[in-house]
N, C-alpha and C positions, 0 to 999 in steps of 0.2 A: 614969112619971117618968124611968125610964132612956132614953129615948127624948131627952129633954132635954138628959141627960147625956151621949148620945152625941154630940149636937149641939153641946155646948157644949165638947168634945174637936177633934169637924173645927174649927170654928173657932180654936180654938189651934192647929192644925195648920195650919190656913192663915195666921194669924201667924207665925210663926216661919218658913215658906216665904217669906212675901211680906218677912222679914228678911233672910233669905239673896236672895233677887231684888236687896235693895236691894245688899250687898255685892258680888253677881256685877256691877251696874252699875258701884261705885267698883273692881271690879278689873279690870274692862276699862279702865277709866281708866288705873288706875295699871302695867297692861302699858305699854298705850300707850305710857307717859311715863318708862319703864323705871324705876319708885320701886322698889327693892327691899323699902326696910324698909316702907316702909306694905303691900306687897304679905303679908308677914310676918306682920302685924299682922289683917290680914283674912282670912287663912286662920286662925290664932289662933282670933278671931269665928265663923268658919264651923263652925272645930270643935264647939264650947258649942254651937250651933245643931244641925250635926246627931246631937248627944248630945242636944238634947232631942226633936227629930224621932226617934228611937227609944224613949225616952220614950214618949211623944204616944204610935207608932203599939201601942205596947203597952198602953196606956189605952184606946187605941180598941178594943181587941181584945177585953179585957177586958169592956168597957163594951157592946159587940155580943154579948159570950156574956150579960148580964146582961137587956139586951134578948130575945133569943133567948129563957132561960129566962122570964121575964115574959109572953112569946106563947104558952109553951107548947111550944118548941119545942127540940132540941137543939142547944147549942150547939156552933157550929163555927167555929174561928178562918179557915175561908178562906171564910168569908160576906162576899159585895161586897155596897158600898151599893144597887145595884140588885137583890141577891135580899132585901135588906129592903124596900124599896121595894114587890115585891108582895105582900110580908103584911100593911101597911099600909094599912087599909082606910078613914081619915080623910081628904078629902081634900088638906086644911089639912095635917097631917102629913107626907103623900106628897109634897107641894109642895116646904117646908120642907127637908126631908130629901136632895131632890132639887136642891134651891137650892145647900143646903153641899156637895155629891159638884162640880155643876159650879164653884162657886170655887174649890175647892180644887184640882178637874184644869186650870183654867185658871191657876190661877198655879204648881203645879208644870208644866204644858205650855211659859210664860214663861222659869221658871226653865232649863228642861232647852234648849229655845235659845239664852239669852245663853251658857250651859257651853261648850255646844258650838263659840261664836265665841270665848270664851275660851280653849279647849282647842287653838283652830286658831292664836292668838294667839303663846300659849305652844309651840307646833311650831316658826311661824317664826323666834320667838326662838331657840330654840334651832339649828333651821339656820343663822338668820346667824352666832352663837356659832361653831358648828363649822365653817363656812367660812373664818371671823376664822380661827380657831386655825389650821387650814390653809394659812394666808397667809403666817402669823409663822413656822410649823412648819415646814413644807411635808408634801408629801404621805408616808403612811409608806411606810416603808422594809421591804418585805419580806424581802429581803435577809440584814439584821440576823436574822432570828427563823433563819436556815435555815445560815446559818455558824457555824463555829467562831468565839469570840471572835479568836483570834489568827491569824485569816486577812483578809487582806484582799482585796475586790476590785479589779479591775482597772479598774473606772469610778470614772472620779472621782467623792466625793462633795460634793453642794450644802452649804455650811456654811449653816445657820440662826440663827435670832438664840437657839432653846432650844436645851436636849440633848435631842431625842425621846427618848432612852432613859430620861431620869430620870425 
C-alpha cells in the first residue's frame, strides 16, 4: 500500500509544479508589461508553493523509506524513482511508477525553462534600469572616491540632473 502512497505524493508534487508553471507564465507576462505589483503578488504565490514543494519532497522521502522497509529493504533517502523501479517486480506497478517519475520530470523540465527566459527577462530589465540611471546620472565619477573632499579638480565638472554623491 505504501507503494500508492508514494504515488499519490508525486502527484501532488506534480500539482503544485504544474502551479508554479502556471505563475512563471503570468510573470513572464507581467515582466513584459513592466506590472510591478502583480509581479509582487506572484512571487507571494510562488513562495506558499515552494514551501509546499519541500513539504511534498519530504513526504516523498519518507513515504520511499516506508516503501523500502515494506520490500524488505533498507531505507535510504537518496533512492531515485528508478532504483524503485527495479525492485518492482509487478508490471502494472513498474509502469505506474514510471508514468508519475516522467510527469513529474516533464513539468519540472517545463518549469526550469520558462525560469530561465524569466531570469534573462528580469537581466534586461535591469540593464535598461542601469543605463536609464546613467543617462539622468551620468557616468561615475572616480575622481570623487580618490580626492580630498576640499580639493578640486581642474576639469570641469558635467552638472546632472542628481547628486551622485547622495
Amino acid at each position: 500500500m505504501s507503494l500508492q502512497a508514494l504515488l499519490d505524493t508525486m502527484t501532488a508534487l506534480n500539482e503544485v509544479h504544474t502551479a508554479l508553471l502556471e505563475l512563471a507564465e503570468q510573470k513572464k507576462q507581467v515582466l513584459i508589461h513592466n506590472k510591478v505589483d502583480e509581479l509582487t503578488q506572484i512571487v507571494n504565490k510562488e513562495n506558499k508553493l515552494l514551501k509546499r514543494v519541500g513539504e511534498l519532497d519530504a513526504e516523498r522521502v519518507e513515504r520511499t523509506g516506508q516503501f523500502l522497509i515494506e520490500k524488505g529493504y533498507k531505507p535510504n533517502p537518496r533512492v531515485t524513482i528508478s532504483d524503485l523501479a527495479k525492485i518492482l517486480f509487478v508490471p502494472e506497478e513498474k509502469r505506474t511508477l514510471m508514468d508519475a517519475q516522467k510527469q513529474l520530470l516533464g513539468t519540472v523540465r517545463r518549469l526550469r525553462e520558462i525560469n530561465t527566459g524569466n531570469q534573462q527577462l528580469l537581466e534586461q530589465a535591469l540593464a535598461f534600469v542601469d543605463y536609464s540611471l546613467d543617462l539622468f546620472v551620468g557616468p561615475p565619477e572616480d575622481e570623487v572616491i580618490y580626492q580630498k573632499p576640499h580639493q578640486h579638480s581642474s576639469g570641469a565638472k558635467r552638472p546632472g540632473l542628481f547628486d551622485a554623491r547622495a
